[in-house]
C-alpha positions in Angstrom: 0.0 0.0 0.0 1.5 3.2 -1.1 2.4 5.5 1.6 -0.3 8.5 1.8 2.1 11.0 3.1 4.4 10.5 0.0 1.9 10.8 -2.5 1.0 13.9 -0.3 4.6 15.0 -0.4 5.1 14.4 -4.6 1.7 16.1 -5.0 2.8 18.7 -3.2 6.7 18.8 -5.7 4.3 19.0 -8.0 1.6 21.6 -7.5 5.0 23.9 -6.7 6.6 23.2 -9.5 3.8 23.8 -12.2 3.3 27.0 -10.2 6.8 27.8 -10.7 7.0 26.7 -14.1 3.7 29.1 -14.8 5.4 32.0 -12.7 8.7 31.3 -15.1 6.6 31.2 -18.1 4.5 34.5 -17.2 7.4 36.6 -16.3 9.3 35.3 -19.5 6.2 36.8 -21.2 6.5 40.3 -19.3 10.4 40.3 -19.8 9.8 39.2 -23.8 7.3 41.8 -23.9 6.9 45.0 -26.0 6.8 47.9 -24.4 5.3 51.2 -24.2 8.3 53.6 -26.1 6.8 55.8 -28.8 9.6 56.8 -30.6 13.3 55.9 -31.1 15.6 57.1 -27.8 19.5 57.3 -27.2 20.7 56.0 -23.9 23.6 56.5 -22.0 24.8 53.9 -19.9 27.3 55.2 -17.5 30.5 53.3 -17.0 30.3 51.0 -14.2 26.8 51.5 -13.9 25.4 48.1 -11.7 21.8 46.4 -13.3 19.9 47.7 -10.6 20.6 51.2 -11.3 20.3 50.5 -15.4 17.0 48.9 -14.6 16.2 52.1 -13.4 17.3 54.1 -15.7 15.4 52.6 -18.3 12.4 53.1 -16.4 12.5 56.5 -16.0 13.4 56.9 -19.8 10.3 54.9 -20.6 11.7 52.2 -22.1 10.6 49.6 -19.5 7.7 49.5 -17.0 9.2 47.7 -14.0 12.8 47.9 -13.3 12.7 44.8 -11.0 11.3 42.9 -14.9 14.0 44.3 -16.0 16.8 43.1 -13.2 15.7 39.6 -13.1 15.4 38.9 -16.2 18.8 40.2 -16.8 20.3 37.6 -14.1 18.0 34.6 -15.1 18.2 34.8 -19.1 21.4 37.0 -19.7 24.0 34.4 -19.4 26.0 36.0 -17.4 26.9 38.7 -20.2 27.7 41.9 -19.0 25.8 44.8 -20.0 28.3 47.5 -21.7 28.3 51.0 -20.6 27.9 53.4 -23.7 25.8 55.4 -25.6 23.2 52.9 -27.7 20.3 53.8 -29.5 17.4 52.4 -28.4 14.1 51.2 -31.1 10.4 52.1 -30.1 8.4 49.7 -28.4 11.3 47.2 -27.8 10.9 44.6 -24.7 12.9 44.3 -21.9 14.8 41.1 -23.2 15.6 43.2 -26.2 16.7 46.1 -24.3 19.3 43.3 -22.9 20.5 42.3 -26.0 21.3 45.5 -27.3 23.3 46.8 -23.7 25.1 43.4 -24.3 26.0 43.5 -27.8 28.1 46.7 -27.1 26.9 48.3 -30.6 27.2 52.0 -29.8 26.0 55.0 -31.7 29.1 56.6 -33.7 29.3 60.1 -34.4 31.0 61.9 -37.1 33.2 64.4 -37.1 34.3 65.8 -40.6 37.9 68.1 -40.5 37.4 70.5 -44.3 40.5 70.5 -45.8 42.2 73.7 -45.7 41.4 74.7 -42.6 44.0 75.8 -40.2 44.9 74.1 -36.8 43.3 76.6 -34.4 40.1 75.9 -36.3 40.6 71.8 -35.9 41.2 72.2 -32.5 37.8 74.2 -31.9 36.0 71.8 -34.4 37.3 69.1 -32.0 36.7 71.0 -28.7 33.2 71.4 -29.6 32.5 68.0 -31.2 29.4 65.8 -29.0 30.5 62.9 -27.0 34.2 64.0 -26.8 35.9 63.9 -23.4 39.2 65.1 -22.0 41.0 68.4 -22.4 42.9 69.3 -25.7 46.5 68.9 -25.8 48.2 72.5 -25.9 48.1 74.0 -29.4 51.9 74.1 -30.9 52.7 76.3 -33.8 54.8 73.4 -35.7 51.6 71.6 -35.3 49.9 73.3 -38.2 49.8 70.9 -41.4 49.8 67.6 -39.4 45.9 67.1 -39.2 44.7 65.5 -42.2 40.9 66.4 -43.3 38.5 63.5 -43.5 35.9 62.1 -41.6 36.5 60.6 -38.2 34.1 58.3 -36.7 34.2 58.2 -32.5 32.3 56.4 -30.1 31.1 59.1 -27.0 33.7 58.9 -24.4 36.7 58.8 -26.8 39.3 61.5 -25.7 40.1 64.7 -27.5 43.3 63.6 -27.9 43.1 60.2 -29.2 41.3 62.1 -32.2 43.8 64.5 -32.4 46.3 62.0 -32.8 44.2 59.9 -35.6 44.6 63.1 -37.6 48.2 63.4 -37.4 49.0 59.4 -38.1 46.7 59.6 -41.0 48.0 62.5 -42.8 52.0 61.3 -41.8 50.6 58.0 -43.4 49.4 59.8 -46.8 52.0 62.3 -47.0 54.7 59.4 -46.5 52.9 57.3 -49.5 52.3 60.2 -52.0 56.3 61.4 -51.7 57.1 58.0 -52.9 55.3 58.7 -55.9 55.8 61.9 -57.0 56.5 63.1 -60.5 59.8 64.1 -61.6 58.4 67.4 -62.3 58.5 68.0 -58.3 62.1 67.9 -58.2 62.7 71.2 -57.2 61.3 69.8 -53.4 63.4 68.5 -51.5 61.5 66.9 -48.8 57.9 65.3 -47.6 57.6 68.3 -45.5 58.2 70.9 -48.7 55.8 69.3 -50.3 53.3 69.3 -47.7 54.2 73.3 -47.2 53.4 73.6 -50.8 50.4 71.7 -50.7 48.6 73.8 -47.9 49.4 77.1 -50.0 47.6 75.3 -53.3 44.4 74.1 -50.6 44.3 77.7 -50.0 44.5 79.7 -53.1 42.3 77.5 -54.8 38.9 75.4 -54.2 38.4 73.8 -57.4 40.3 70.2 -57.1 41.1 70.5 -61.3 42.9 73.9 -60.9 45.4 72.2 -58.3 47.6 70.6 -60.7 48.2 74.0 -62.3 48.6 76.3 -59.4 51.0 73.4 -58.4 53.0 74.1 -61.8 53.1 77.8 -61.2 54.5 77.4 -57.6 57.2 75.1 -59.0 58.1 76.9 -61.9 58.4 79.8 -59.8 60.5 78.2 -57.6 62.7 76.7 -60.0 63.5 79.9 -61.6 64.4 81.5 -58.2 60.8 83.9 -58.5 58.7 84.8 -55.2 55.8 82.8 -55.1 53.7 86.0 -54.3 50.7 83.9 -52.7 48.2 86.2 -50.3 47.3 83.5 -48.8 50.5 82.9 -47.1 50.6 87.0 -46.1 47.0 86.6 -45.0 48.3 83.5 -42.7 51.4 85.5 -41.3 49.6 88.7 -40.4 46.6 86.6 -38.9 48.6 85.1 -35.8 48.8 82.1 -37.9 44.5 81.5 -38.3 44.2 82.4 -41.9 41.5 84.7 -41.5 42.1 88.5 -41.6 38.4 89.4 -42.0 40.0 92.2 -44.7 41.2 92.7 -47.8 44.7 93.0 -48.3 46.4 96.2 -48.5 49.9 97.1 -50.0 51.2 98.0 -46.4 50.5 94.1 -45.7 52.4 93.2 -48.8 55.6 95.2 -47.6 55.2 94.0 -44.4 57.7 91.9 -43.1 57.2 88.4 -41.7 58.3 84.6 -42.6 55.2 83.5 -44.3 55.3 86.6 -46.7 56.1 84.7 -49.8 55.8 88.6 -51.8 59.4 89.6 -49.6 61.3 86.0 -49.3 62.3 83.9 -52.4 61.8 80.4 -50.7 58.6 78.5 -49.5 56.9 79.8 -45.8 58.8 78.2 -42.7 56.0 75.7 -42.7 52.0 74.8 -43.8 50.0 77.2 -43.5 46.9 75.2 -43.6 46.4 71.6 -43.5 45.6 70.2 -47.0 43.9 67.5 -48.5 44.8 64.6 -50.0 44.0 66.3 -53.9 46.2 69.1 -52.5 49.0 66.8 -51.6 48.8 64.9 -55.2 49.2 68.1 -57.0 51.9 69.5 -55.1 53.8 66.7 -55.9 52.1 65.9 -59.6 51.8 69.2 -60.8 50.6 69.8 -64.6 53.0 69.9 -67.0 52.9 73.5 -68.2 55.2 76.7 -68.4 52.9 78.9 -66.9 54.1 81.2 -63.4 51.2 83.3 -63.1 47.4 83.0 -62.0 44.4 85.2 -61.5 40.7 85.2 -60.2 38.7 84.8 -63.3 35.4 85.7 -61.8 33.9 82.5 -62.3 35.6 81.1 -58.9 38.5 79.5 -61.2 41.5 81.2 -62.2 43.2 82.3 -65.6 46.7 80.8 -66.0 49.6 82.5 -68.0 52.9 82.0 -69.0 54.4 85.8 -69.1 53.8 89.0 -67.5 52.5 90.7 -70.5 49.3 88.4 -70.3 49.3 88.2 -66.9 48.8 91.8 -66.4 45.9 91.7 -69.3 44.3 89.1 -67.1 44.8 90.8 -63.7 43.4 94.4 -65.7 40.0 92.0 -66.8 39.9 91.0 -63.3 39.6 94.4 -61.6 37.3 95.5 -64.2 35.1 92.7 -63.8 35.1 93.5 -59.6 34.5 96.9 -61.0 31.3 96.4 -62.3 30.3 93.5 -59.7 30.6 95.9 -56.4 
């Protein structure tokens, strides 16, 4: 005869395990749930934020209903992932299971932060100070550092440093710089070194914006230099009267012309001390694979190009059809 207190006893297993395996399967349902978000939200998880206080978060972002749902679930079906601290973007009415997956897969939002070439460093390291997400102070600006920031786009993650970025710039414009010198045309002779080239290359970025004119304002630079001319560029007078930010907010005026300074390419017979922008990557091609041409003058042409000549007879024709076009243009 089979003992009644054991049946009463395995009855008993019983009844409390289909409760539990009910409970399980209704909280499974909560946790696998939609939920109530209307529309797409970031979400920052702090670093060394615990689950409890994520769980928390989330609530009072809307993303979840019960923190507690969110907490357990995370121990009893996460498999002891961790969840990664970062900045994620989170889908509208996603469940609380989903919301795990995502902290878990460490997939973080990256933001973009695009460097125009020509611009000088001051203005990189304000593009940079200002940029979202970016931590940590900037590295002290340094004179010689002016030509070492290649322009591109960066992506970052928020919480990257300021000076990690920084530091991308530089390694990827040594990186170009060091492959295009060991390519460059024979008709670059005339520089000596990676670093002329880039010094010519920031004066091209700068006098013009159209990427088919480079190759012939390269030519002219050359040629100039090779006959021993001054490369009369404003642009480099422009960056020596400007404390070195390229901006004079002013046309220039024959007192700037005479005025004496290293980057006044009207006075000295060589290149500037050093960039005086930092160039792109069509700058630094031309400067070292200029077009083959004898021409040593250029001129606006009205038309946001430039006329191109090869004496100073036409050249002065082309600079007089310039001023009469800004004539009637005021």
């Amino acid at each position: 005869m089979v003992n009644r207190s054991l049946v009463i006893f395995l009855l008993l297993i019983l009844s409390l395990a289909l409760i539990a395996s009910v409970g399980i399967l209704i909280f499974k349902n909560n946790f696998s749930s939609p939920g109530d978000l209307s529309e797409e939200t970031v979400l920052i998880v702090p670093q060394g934020a615990s689950v409890r206080s994520i769980g928390k978060l989330l609530k009072t972002k809307g993303i979840i209903k019960e923190s507690l749902v969110f907490v357990w679930g995370v121990r009893g079906f996460g498999n002891n992932l961790p969840l990664i601290a970062g900045e994620y973007l989170i889908p509208p009415s996603v469940s609380p299971l989903d919301t795990m997956r995502i902290l878990q897969s460490g997939k973080v939002i990256t933001h973009k932060l695009t460097i125009p070439e020509g611009l000088t460093a001051h203005q990189i390291f304000d593009l940079v100070k200002e940029a979202d997400g970016l931590v940590g102070e900037l590295p002290s600006y340094q004179y010689h550092q002016e030509g070492t920031f290649m322009p591109e786009t960066y992506l970052y993650i928020r919480g990257e440093k300021r000076k990690e970025i920084l530091l991308r710039m530089q390694k990827a414009m040594t990186t170009t710089l060091n492959d295009l010198w060991k390519t460059r045309s024979p008709l670059a002779s005339v520089l000596n070194t990676s670093y002329e080239a880039l010094i010519l290359a920031s004066i091209i970025e700068r006098e013009t914006s159209q990427p088919k004119e480079r190759p012939k304002v390269a030519a002219v630079f050359l040629n100039r230099l090779k006959r021993g001319m001054r490369l009369q560029s404003d642009s480099t007078i422009v960056y020596g009267l400007s404390n070195r930010t390229g901006f004079l907010g002013r046309p220039l005026t024959k007192n700037d012309i005479l005025t004496k300074n290293p980057y006044n390419s009207y006075i000295h017979h060589h290149l500037p001390p050093g960039p005086i922008s930092n160039p792109g990557r069509h700058s630094l091609v031309a400067a070292m694979n200029p077009s083959e041409t004898k021409d040593l003058y250029f001129v606006a042409n009205g038309s946001g190009g430039h006329t191109f000549s090869s004496n100073l007879r036409d050249h002065n024709k082309n600079v007089a059809r310039w001023r009469r076009f800004k004539a009637q243009n005021k």
